[in-house]
N, CA and C atoms as a LAMMPS dump frame, in Angstrom:
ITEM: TIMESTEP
0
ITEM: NUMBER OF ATOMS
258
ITEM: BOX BOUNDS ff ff ff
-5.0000000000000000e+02 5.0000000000000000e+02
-5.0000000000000000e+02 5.0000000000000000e+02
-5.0000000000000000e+02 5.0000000000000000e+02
ITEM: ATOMS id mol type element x y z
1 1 1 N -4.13 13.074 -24.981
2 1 2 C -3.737 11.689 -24.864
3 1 3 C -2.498 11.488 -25.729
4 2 1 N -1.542 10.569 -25.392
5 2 2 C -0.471 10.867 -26.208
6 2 3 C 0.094 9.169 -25.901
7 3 1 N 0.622 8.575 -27.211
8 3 2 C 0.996 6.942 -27.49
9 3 3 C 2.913 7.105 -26.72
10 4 1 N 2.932 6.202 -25.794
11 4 2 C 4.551 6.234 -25.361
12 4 3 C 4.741 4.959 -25.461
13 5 1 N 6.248 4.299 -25.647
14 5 2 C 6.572 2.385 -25.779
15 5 3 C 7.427 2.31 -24.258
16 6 1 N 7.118 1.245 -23.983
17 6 2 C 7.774 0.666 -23.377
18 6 3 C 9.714 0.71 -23.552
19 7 1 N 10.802 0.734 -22.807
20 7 2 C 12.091 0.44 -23.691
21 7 3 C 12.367 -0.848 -22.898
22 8 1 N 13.67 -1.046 -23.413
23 8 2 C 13.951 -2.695 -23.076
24 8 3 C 14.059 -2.881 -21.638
25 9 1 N 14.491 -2.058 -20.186
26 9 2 C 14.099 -2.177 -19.371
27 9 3 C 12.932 -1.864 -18.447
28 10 1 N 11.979 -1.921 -19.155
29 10 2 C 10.516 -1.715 -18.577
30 10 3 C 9.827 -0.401 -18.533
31 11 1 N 10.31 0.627 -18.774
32 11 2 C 10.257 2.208 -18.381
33 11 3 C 9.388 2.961 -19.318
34 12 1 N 8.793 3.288 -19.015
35 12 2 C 7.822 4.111 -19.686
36 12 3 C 8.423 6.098 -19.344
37 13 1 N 8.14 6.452 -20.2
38 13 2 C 8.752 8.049 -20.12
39 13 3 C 7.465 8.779 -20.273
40 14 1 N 6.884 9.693 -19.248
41 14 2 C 5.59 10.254 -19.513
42 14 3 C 5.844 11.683 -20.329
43 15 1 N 4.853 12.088 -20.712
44 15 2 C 5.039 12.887 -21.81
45 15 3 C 5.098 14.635 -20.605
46 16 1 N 6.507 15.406 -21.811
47 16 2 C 6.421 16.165 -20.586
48 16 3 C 4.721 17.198 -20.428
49 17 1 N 4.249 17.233 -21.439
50 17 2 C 2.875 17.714 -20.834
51 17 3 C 2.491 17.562 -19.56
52 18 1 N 2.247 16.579 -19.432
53 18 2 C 1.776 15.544 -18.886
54 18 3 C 2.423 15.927 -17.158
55 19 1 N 3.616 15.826 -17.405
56 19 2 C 5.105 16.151 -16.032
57 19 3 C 4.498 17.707 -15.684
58 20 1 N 4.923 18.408 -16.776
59 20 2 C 3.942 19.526 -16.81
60 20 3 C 3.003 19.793 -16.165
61 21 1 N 1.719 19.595 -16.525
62 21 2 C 0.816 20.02 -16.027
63 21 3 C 0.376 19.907 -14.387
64 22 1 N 0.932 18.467 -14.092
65 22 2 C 0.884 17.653 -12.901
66 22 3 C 1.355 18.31 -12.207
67 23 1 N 2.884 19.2 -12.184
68 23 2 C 3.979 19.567 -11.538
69 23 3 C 4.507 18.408 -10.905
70 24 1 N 4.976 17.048 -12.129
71 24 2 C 5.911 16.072 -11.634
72 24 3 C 7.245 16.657 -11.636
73 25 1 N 7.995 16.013 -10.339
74 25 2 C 9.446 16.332 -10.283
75 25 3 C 10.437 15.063 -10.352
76 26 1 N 11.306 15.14 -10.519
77 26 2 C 12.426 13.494 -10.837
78 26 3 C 12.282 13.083 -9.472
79 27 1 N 12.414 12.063 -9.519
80 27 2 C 12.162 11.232 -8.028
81 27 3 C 11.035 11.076 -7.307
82 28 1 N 9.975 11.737 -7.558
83 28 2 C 8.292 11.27 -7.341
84 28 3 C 8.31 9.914 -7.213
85 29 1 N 7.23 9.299 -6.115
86 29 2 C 6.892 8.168 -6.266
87 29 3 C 5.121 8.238 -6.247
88 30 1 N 5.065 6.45 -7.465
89 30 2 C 3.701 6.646 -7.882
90 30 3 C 3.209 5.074 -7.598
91 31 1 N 2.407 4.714 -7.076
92 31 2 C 1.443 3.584 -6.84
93 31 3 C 1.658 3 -8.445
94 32 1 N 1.595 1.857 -9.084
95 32 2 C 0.989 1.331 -9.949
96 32 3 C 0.415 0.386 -9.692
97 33 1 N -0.762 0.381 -10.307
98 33 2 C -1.971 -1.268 -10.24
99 33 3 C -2.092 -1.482 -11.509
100 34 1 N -2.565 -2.735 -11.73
101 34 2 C -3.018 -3.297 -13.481
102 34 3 C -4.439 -2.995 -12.983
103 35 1 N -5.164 -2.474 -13.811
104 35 2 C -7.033 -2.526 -13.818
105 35 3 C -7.454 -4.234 -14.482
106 36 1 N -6.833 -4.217 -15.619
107 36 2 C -7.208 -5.343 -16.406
108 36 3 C -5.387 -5.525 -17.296
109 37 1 N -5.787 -6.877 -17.979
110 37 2 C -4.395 -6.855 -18.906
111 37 3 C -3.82 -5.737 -19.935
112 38 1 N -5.248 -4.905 -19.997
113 38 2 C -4.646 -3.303 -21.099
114 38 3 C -4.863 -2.647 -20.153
115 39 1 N -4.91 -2.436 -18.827
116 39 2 C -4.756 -0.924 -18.468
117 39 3 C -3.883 -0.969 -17.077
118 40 1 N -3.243 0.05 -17.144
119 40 2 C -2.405 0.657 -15.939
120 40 3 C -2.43 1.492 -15.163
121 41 1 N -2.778 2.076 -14.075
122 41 2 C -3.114 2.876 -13.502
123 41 3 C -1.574 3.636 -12.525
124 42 1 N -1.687 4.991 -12.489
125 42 2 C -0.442 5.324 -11.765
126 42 3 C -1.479 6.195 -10.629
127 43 1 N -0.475 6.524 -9.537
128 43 2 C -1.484 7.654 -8.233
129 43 3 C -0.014 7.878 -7.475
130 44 1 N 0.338 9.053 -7.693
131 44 2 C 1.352 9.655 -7.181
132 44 3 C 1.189 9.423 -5.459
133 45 1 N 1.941 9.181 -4.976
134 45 2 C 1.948 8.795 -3.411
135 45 3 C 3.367 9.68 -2.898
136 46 1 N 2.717 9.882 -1.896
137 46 2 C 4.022 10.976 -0.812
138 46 3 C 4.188 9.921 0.747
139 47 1 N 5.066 8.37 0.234
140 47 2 C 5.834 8.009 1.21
141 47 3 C 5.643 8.532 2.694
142 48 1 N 6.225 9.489 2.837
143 48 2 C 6.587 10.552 4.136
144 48 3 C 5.548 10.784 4.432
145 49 1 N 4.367 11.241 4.263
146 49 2 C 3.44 11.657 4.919
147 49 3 C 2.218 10.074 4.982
148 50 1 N 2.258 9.304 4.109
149 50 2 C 1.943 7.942 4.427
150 50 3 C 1.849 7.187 5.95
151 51 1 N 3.508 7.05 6.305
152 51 2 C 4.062 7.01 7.203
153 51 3 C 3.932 7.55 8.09
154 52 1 N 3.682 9.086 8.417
155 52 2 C 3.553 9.782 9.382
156 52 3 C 2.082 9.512 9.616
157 53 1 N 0.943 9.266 9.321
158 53 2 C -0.112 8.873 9.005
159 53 3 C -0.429 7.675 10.224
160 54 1 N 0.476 6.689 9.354
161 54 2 C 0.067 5.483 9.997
162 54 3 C 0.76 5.279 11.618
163 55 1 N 1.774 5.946 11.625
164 55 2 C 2.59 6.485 13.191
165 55 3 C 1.467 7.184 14.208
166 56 1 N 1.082 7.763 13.607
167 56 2 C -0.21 8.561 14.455
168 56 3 C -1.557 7.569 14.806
169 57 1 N -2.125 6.732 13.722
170 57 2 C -2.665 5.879 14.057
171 57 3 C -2.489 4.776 14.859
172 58 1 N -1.104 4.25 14.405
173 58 2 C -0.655 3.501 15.764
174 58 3 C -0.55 3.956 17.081
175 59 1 N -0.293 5.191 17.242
176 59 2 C 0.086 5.448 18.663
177 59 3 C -1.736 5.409 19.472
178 60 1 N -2.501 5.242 19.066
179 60 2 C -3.623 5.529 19.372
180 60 3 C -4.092 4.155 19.726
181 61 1 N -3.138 2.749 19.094
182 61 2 C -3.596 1.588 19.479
183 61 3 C -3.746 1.011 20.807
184 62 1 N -4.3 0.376 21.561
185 62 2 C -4.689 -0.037 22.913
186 62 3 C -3.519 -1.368 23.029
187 63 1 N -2.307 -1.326 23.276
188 63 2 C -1.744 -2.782 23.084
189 63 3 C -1.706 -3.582 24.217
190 64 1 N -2.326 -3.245 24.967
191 64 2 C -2.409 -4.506 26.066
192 64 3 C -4.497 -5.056 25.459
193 65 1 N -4.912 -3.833 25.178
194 65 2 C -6.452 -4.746 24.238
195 65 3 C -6.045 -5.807 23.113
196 66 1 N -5.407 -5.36 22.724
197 66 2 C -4.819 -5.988 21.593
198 66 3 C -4.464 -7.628 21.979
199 67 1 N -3.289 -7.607 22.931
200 67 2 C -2.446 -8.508 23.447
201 67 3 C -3.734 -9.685 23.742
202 68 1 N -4.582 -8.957 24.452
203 68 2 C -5.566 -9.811 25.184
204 68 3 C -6.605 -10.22 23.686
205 69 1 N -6.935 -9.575 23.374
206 69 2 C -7.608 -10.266 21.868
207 69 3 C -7.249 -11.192 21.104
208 70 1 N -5.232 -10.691 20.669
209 70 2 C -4.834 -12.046 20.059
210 70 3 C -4.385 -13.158 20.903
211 71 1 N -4.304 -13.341 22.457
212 71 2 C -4.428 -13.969 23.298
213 71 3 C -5.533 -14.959 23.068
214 72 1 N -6.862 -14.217 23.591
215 72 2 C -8.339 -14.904 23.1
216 72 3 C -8.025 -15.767 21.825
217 73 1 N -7.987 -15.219 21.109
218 73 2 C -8.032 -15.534 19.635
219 73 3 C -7.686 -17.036 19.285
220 74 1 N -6.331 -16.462 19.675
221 74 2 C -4.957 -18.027 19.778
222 74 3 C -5.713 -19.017 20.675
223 75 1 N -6.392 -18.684 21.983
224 75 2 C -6.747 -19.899 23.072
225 75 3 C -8.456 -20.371 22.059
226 76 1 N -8.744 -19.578 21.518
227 76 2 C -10.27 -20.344 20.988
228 76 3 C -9.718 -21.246 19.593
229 77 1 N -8.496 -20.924 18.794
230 77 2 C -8.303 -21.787 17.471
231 77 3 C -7.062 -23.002 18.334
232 78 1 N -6.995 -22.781 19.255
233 78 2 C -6.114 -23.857 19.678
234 78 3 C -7.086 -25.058 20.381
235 79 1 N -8.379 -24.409 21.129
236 79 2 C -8.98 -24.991 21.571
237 79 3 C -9.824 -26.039 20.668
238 80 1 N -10.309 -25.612 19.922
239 80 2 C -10.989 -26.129 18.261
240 80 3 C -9.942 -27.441 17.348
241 81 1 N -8.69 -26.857 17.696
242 81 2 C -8.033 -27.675 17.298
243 81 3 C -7.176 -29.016 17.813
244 82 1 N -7.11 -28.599 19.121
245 82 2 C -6.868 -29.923 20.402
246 82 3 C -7.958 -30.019 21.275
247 83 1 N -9.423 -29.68 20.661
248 83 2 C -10.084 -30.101 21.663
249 83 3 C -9.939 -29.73 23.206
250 84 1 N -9.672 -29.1 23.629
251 84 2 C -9.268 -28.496 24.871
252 84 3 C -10.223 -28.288 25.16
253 85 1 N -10.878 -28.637 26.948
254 85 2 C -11.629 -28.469 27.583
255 85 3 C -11.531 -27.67 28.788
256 86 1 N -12.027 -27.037 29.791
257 86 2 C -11.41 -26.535 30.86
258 86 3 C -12.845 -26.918 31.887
């Protein structure tokens, strides 16, 4: 475990152990979340394969099911809301 500060533009410098052990490289990108007001959490994320991910999942989407769902959708909160009868 090892104490690092903050500098005046926000940046934290991880310890190279740490870079080390991980096999971090310059330009990595990392998720951050707050847990609570003392803690920070980092989770290295690979962008590119994210993406390719969610491309594949989309292509698998039904978009005329879709169309017709948020179709439905829209005609039952419109109906609720002008009273529309048929």
């Amino acid at each position: 475990m090892s104490v690092v500060k903050i500098d005046e533009k926000g940046r934290i410098l991880l310890p190279k152990e740490i870079r080390d052990r991980m096999k971090i490289k310059p330009g990595e990108e990392f998720l951050v979340a707050d847990i609570d007001e003392n803690a920070v959490v980092l989770k290295r994320i690979n962008v590119r394969k994210m993406l390719e991910e969610l491309i594949e999942k989309a292509k698998s989407v039904d978009l005329e099911k879709l169309e017709r769902e948020i179709e439905g959708e829209g005609n039952r909160i419109a109906g609720k809301k002008y009273k529309v009868s048929y």
